[in-house]
N, CA and C of each residue as an Amber inpcrd file, in Angstrom:
protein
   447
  96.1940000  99.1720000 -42.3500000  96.9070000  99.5240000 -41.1330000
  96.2900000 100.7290000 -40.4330000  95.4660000 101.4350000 -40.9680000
  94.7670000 102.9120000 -40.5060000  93.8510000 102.0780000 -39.6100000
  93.3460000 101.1960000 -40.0190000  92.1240000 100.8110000 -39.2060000
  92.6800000 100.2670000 -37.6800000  94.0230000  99.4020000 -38.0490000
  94.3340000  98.9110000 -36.4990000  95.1430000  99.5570000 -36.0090000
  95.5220000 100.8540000 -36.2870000  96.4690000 102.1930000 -36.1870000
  94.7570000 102.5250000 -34.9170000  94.1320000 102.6410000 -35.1780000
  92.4910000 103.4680000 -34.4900000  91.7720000 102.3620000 -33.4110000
  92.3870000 101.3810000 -33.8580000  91.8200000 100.1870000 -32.5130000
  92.7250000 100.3820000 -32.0350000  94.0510000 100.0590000 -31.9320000
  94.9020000 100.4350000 -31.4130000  94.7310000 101.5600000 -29.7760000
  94.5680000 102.9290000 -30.4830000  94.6360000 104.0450000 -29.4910000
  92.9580000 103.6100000 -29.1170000  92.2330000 102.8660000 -29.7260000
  90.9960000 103.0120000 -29.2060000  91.5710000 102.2090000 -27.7320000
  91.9300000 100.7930000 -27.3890000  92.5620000 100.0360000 -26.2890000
  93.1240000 100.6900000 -25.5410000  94.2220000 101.9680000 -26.1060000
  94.7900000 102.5980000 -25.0660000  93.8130000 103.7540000 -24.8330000
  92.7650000 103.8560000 -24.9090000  91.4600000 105.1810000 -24.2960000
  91.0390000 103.9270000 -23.6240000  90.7160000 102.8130000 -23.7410000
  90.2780000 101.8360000 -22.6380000  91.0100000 101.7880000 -21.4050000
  92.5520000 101.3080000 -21.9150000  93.5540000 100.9420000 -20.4740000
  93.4200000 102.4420000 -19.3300000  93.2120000 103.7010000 -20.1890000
  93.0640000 105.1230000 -19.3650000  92.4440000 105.3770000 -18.9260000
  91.0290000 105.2370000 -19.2720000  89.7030000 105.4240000 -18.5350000
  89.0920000 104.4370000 -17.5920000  89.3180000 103.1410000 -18.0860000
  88.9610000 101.8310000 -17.4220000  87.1540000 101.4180000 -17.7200000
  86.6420000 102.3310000 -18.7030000  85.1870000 102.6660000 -18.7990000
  84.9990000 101.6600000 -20.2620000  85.6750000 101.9990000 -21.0990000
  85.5410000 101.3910000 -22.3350000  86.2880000 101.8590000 -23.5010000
  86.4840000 101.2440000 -24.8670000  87.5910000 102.0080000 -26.0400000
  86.5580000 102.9300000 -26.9310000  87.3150000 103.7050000 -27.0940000
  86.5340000 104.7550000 -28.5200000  85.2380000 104.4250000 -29.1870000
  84.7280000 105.4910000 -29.6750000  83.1550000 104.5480000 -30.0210000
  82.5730000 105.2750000 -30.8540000  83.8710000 106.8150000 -31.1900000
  83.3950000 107.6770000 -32.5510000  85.0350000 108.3900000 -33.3170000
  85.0950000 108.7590000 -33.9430000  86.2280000 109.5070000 -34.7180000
  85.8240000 110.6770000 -35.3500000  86.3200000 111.8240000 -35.9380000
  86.2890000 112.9140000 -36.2920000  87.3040000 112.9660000 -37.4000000
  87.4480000 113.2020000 -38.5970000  88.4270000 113.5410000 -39.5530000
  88.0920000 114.6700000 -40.3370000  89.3140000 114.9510000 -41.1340000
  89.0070000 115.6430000 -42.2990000  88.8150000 114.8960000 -43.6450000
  88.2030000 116.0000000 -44.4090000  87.7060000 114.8110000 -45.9920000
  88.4230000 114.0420000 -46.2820000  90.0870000 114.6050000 -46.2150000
  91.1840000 113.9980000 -47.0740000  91.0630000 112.6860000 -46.3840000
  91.6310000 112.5580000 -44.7700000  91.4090000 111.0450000 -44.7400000
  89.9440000 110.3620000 -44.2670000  89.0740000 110.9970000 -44.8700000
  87.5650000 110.4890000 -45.1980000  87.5820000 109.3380000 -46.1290000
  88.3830000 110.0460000 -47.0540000  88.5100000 109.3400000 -48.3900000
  89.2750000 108.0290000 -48.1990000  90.3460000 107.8100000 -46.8940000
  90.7280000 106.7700000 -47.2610000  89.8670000 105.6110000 -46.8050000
  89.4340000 106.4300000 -45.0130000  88.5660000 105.5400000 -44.6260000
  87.1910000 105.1640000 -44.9410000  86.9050000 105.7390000 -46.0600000
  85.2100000 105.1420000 -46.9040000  86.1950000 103.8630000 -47.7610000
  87.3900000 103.8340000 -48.1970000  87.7900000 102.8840000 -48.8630000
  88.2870000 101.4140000 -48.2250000  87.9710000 101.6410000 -46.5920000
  88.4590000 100.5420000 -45.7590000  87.3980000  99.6690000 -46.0120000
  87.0480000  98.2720000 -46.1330000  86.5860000  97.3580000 -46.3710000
  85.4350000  97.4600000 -45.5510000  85.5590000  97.3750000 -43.9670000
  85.1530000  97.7140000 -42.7050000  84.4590000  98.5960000 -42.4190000
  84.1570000  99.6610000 -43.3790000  83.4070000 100.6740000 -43.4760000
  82.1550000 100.4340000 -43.8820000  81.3560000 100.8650000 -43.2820000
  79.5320000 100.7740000 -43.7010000  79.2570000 102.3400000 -43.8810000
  78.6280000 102.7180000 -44.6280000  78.2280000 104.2500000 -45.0460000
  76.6750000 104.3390000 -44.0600000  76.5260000 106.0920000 -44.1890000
  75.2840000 106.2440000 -43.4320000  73.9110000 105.4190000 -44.7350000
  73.3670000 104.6730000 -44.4520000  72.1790000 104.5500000 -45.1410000
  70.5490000 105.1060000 -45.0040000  71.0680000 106.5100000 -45.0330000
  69.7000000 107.6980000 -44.7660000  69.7470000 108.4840000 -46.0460000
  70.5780000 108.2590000 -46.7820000  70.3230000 108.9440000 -48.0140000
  69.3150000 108.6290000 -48.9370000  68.4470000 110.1800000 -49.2680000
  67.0330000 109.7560000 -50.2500000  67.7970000 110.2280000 -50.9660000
  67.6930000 110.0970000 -52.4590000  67.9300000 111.2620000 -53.2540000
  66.9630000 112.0520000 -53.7520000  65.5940000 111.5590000 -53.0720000
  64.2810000 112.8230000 -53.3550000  64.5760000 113.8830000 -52.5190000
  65.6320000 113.6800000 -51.3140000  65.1030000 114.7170000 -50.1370000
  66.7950000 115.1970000 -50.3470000  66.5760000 116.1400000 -50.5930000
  67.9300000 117.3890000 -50.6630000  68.3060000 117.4660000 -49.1600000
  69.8610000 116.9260000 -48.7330000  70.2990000 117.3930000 -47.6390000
  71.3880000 118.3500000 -48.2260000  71.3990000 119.0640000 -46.8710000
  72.5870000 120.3060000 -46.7390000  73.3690000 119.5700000 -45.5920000
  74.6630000 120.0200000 -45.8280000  75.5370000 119.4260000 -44.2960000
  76.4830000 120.6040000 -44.0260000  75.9420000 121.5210000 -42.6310000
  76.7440000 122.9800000 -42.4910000  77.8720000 122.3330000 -41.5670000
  78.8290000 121.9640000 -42.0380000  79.5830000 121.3550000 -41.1540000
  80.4510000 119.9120000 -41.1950000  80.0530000 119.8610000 -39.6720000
  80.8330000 118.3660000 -39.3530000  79.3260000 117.1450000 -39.3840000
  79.6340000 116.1830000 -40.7290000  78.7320000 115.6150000 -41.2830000
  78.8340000 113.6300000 -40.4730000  78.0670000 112.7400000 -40.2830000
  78.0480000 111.7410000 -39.8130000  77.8660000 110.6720000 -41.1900000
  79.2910000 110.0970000 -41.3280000  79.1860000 109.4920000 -42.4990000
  79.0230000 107.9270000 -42.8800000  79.3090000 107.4510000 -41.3490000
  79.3620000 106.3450000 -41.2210000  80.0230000 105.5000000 -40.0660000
  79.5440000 104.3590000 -39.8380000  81.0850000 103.6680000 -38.9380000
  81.7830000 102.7570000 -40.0610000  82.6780000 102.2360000 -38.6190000
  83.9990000 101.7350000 -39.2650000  84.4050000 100.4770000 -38.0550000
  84.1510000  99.7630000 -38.7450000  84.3050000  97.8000000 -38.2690000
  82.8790000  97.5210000 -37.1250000  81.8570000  98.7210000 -37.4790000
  80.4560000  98.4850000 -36.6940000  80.9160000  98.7080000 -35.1560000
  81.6650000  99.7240000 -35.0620000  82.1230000 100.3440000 -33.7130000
  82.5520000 101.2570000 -33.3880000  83.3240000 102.3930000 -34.7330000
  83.2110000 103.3980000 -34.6100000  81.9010000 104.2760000 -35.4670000
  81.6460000 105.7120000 -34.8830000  80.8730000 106.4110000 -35.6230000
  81.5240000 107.2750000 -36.5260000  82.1300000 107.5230000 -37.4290000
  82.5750000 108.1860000 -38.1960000  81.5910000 109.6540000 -38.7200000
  82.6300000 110.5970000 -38.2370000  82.4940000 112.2570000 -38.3100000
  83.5470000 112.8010000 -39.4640000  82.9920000 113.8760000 -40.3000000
  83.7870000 114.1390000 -41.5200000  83.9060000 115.7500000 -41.0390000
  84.8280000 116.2590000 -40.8680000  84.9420000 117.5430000 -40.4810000
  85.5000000 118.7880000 -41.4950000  84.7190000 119.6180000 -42.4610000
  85.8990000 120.2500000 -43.3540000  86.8970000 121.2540000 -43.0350000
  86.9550000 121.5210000 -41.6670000  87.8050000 122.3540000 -41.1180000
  88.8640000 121.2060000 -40.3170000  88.7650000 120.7640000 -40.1820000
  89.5610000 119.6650000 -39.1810000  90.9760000 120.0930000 -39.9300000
  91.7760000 119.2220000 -39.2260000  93.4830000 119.6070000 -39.6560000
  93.1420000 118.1300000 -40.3760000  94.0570000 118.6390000 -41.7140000
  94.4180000 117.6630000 -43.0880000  94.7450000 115.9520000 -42.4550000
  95.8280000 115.7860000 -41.6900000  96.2320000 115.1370000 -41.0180000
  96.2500000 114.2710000 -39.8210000  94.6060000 114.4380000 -39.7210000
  94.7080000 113.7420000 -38.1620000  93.4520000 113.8930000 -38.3730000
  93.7970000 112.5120000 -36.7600000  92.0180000 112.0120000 -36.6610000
  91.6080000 112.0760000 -34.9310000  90.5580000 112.5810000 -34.9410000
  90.2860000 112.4710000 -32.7500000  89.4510000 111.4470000 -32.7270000
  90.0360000 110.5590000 -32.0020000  89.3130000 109.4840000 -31.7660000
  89.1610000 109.6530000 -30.2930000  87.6800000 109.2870000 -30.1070000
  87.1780000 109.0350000 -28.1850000  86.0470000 108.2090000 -27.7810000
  85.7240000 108.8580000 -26.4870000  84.5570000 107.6470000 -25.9710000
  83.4330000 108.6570000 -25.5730000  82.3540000 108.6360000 -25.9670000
  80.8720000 109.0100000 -25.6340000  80.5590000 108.2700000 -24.7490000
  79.9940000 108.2110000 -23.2850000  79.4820000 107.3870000 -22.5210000
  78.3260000 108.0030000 -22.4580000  77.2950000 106.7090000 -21.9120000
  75.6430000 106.9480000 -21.9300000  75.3870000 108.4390000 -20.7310000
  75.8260000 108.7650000 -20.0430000  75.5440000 109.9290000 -18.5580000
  76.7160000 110.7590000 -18.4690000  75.9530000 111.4620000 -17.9090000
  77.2330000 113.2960000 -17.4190000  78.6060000 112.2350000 -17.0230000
  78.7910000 111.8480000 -16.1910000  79.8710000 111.0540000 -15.3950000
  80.6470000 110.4710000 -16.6310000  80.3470000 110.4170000 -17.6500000
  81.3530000 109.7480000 -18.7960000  81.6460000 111.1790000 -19.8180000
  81.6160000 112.2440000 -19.1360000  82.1620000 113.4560000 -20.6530000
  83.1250000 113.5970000 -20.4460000  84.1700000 113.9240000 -21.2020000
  85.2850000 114.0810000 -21.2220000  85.4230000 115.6050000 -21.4620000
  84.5870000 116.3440000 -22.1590000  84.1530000 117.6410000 -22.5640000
  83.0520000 118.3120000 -22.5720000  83.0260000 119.3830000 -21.5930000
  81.7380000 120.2680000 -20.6960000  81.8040000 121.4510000 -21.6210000
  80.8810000 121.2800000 -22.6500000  80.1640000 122.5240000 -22.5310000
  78.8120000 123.5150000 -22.3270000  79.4270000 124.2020000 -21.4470000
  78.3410000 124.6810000 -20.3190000  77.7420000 126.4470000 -20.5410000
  76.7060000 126.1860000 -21.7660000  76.3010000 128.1740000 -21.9930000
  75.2600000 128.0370000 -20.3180000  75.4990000 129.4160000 -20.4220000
  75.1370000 130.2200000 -18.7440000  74.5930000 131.2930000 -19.0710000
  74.3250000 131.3510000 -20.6980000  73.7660000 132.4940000 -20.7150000
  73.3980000 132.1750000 -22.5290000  72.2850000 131.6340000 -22.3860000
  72.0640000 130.9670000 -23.7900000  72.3440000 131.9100000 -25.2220000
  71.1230000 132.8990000 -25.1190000  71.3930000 133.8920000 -25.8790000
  70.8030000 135.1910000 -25.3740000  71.2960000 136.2250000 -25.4650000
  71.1030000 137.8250000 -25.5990000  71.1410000 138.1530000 -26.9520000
  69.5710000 138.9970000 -27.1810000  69.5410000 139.1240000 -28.0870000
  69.4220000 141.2960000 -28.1550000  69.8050000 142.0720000 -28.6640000
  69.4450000 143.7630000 -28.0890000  68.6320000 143.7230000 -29.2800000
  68.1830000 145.2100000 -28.2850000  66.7890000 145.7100000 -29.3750000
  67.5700000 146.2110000 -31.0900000  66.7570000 146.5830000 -32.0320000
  67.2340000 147.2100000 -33.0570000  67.7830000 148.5670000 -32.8820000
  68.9220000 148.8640000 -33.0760000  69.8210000 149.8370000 -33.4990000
  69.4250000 150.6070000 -34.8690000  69.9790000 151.2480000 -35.2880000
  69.7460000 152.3450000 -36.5060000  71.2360000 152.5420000 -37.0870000
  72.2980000 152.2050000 -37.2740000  73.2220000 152.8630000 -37.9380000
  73.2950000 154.6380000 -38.6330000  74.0690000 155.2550000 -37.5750000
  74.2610000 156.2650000 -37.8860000  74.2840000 156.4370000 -39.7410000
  75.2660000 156.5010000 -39.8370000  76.3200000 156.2980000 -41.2310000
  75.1550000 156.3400000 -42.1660000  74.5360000 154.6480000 -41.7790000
  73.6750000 154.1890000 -43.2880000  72.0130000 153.8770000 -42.8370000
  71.9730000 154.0930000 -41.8810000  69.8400000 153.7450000 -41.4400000
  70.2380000 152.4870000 -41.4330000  70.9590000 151.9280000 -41.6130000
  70.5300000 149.8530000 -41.6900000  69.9330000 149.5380000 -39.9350000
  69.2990000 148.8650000 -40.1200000  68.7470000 148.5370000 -39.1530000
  70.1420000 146.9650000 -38.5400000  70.0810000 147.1910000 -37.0040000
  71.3930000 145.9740000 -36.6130000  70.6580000 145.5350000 -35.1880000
  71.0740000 144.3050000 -34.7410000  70.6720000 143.7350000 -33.8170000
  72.3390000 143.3920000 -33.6000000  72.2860000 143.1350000 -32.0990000
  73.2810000 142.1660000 -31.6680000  73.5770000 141.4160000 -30.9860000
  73.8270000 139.7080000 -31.0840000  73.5690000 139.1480000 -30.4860000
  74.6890000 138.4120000 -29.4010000  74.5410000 137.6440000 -28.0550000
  75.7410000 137.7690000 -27.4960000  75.0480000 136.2440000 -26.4430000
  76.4420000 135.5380000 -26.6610000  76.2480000 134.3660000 -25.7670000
  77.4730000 134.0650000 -24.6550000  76.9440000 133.3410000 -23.3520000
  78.4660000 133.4840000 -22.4470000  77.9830000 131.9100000 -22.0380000
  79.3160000 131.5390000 -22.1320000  79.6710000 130.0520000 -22.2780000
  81.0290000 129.5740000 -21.4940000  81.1330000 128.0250000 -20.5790000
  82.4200000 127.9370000 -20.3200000  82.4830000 126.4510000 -21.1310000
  83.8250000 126.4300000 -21.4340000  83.8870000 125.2330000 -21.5290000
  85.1920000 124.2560000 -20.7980000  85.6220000 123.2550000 -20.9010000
  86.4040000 122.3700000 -20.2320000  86.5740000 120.9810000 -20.6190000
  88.1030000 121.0620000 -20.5750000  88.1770000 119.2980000 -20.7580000
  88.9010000 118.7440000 -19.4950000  87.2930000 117.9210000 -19.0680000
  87.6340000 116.9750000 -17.6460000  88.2860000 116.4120000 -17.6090000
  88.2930000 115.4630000 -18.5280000  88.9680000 114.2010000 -18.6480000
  89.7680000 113.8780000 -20.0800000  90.7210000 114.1350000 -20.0020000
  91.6830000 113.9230000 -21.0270000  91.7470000 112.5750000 -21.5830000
  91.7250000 111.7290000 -20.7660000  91.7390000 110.2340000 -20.8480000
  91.0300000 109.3910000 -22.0970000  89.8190000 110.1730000 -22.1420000
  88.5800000 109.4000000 -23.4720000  89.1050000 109.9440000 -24.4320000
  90.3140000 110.7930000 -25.0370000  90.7220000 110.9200000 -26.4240000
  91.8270000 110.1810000 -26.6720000  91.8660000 110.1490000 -27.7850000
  93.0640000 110.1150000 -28.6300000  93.1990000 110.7700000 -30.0830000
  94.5960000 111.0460000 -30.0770000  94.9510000 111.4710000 -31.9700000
  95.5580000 110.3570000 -32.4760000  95.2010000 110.3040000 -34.0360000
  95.8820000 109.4490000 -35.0150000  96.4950000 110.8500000 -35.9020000
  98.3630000 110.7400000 -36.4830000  98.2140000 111.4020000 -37.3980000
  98.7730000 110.8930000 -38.1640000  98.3120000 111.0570000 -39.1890000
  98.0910000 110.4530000 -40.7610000  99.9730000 110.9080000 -41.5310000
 100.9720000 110.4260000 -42.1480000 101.7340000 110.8290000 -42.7790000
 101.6570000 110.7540000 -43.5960000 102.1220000 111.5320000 -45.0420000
 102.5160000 110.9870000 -46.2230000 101.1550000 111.3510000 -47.3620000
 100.6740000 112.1700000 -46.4420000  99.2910000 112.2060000 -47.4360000
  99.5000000 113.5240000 -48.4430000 100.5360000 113.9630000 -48.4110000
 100.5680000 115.5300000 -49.3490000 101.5090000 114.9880000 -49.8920000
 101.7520000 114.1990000 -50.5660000 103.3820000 114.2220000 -50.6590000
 104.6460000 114.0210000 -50.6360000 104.6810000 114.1330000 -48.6460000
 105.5840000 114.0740000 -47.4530000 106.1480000 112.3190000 -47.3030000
 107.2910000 112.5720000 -47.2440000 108.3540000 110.9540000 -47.2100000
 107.9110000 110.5820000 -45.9050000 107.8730000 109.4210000 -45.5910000
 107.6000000 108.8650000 -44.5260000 105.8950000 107.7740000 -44.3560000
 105.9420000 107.5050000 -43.4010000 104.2300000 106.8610000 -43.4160000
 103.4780000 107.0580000 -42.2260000
């Protein structure tokens, strides 16, 4: 039911936008775990095990019924999933973010106190959500515990 719980809101990001339904998701591990156990699930197949990956972050683990892209997030909230639409050009983002000031980097400093040598670095950025329309949330019940589904 998770899976047609996510087609589901994927149809209603279609009926809103009129562009097309969802075409990636974002979770946390917990319901990672359920959705690597959906049938429908294909895993990433880039894994060597000669070549050591690191994943600082939000990791690409797979899709799900060969239409979504599945994102594993370890900060994400326990409970929920963002599902949306990536379109091919600017005219399909739903979310602008726009640095205007990539990076500033200052010269070396000296710390009074201790000699450590410090740099500091400083970025200016806007961001925005255009279009509300290309998301959706799924949230998950019952996964700690909690009565209900």
């Amino acid at each position: 039911t998770l899976a047609e719980t996510i087609i589901t809101v994927s149809n209603e990001i279609h009926k809103r936008n009129l562009r097309s339904g969802a075409n990636w998701l974002v979770t946390s591990p917990d319901v990672a775990t359920i959705i690597e156990a959906i049938a429908y699930f294909k895993p990433n197949a880039t894994f060597d095990p000669t070549e050591v990956q690191y994943s600082l972050g939000v990791e690409k683990i797979g899709t799900l019924t060969n239409r979504f892209t599945v994102y594993k997030d370890p900060y994400f909230p326990v409970d929920k999933i963002l599902v949306g639409y990536k379109g091919p050009g600017f005219l399909d983002a739903g979310f602008v973010y726009a640095p205007y000031v990539p990076l500033q980097v200052t010269p070396t400093i000296f710390g009074t106190e201790d000699f450590v040598p410090r740099k500091g670095v400083m970025t200016r950025y806007a961001k925005k959500m255009v279009r509300p329309d290309m998301y959706g949330l799924v949230v998950c019940r019952g996964l700690l515990g909690e009565s209900g589904s």
